[in-house]
C-alpha positions as CSV (number, residue, x, y, z in Angstrom):
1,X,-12.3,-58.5,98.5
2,X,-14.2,-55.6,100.2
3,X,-16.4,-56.8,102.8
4,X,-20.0,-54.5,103.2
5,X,-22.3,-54.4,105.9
6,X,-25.6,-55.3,105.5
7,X,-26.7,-51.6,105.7
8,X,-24.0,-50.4,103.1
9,X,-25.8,-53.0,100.5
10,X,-29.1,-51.9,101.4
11,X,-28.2,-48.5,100.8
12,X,-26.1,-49.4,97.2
13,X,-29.2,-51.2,96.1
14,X,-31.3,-48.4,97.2
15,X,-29.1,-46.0,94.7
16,X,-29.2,-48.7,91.9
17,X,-33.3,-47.7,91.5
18,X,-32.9,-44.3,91.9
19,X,-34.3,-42.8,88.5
20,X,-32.3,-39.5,89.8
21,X,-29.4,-40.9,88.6
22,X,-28.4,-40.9,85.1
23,X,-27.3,-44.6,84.4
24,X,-30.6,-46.2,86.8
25,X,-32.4,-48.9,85.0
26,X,-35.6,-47.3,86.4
27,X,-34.9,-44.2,84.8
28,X,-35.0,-46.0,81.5
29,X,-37.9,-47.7,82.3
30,X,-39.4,-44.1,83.6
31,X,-38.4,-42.6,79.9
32,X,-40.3,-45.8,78.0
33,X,-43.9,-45.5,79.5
34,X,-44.1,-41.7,79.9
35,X,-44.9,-41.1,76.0
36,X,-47.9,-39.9,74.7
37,X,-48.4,-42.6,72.6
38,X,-47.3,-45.4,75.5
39,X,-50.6,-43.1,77.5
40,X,-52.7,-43.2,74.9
41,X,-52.2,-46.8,73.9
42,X,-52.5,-48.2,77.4
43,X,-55.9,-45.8,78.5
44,X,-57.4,-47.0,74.8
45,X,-56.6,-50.7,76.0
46,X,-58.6,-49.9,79.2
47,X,-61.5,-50.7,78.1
48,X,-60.6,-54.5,76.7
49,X,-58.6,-56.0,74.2
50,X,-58.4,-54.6,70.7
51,X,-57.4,-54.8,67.3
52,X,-54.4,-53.6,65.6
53,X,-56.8,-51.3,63.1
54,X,-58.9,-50.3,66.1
55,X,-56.2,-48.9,68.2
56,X,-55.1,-46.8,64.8
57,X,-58.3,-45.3,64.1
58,X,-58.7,-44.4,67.4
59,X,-55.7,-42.5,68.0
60,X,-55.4,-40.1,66.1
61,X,-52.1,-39.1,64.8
62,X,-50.0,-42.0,65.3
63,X,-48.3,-43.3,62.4
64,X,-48.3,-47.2,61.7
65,X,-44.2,-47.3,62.5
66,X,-44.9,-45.5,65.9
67,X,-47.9,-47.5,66.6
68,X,-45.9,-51.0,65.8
69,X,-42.9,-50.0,67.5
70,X,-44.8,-48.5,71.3
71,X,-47.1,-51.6,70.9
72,X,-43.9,-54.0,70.6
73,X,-42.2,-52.3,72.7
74,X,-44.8,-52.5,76.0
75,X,-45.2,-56.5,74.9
76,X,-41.5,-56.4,75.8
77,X,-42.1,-54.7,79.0
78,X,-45.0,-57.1,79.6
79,X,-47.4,-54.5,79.7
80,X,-49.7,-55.8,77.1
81,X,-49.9,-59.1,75.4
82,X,-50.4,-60.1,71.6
83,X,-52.2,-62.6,70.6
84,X,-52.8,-63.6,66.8
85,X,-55.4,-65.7,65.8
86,X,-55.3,-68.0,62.5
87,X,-57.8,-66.7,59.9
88,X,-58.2,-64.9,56.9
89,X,-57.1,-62.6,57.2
90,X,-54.9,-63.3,60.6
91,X,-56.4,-61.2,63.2
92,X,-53.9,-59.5,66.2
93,X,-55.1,-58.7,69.3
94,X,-53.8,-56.4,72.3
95,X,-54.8,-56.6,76.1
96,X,-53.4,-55.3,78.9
97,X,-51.1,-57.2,81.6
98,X,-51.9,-57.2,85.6
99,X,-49.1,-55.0,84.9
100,X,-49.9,-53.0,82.2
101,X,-53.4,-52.4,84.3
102,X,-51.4,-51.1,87.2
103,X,-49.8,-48.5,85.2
104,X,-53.3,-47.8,83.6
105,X,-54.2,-46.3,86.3
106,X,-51.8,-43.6,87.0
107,X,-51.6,-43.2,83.0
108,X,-55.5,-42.4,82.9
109,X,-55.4,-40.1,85.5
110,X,-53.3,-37.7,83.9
111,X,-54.8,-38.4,81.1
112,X,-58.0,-36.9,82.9
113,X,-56.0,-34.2,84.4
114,X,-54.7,-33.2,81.4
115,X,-57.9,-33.0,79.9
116,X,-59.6,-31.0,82.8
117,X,-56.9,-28.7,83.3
118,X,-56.2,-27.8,79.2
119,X,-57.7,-24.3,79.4
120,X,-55.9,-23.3,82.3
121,X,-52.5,-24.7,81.4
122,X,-53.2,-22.9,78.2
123,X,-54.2,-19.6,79.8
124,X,-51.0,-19.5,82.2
125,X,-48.7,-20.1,78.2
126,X,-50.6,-17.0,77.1
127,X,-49.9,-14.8,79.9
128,X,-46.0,-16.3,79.9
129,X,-45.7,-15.7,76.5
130,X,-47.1,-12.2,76.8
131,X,-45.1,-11.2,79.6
132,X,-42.2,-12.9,77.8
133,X,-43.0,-10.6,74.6
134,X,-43.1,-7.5,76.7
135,X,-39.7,-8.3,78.4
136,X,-37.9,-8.8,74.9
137,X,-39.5,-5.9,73.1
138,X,-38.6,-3.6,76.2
139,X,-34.8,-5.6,76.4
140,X,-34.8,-4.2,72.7
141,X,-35.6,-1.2,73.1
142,X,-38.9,-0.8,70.8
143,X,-41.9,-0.7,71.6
């Protein structure tokens, strides 16, 4: 058996979270809660627990598979938690974790940046695109 000095299993523990590497557990993890609909789904939940049907009307564009499967999917990362309530007809609540109201905050803010920052983001595709239209019609050799 290999014997390993303190520092050496500091430092291989250090690499085992390093979401640089390809097969890092963080890196999964990284991958899961950086969708849009993950974003949208926790910043909606920011403002209290809500209903299945609430969540779906309120973002638009989701379908119901990708709305069940991101919703179970951050109960499973104990973002969020579920909780369904006996009646007729059964109604299924969401609320966000202490967790799930840590990542909330980073989620929101570029949510907010991406909102503040649309027209310029857009502006710098045009001019990209342009420039990127001039290159390949001058490569060609029309114009």
């Amino acid at each position: 058996m290999v014997t390993r000095t303190a520092q050496e299993r500091r430092d291989e523990e250090k690499r085992a979270y390093d979401a640089y590497l390809a097969a890092c557990p963080a890196r999964k993890l990284l991958d899961e809660v950086s969708g849009k609909w993950v974003s949208l789904i926790l910043v909606a939940l920011g403002d209290g627990p809500q209903r299945y049907s609430d969540l779906s009307r309120r973002i638009a564009g989701v379908s119901q598979k990708m709305l069940t499967q991101t919703l179970r999917a951050l109960e499973r990362d104990g973002l969020l938690t579920r909780t369904v309530t006996p009646c007729v007809p059964v109604r299924v609540d969401y609320e966000l974790t202490d967790l799930g109201r840590s990542l909330l905050r980073l989620v929101a803010g570029i949510k907010d940046w991406a909102e503040t920052h649309f027209d310029e983001v857009d502006a710098a595709r045009a001019g990209y695109d342009a420039r990127s239209a001039a290159l390949t019609i001058g490569a060609d050799g029309e114009g």
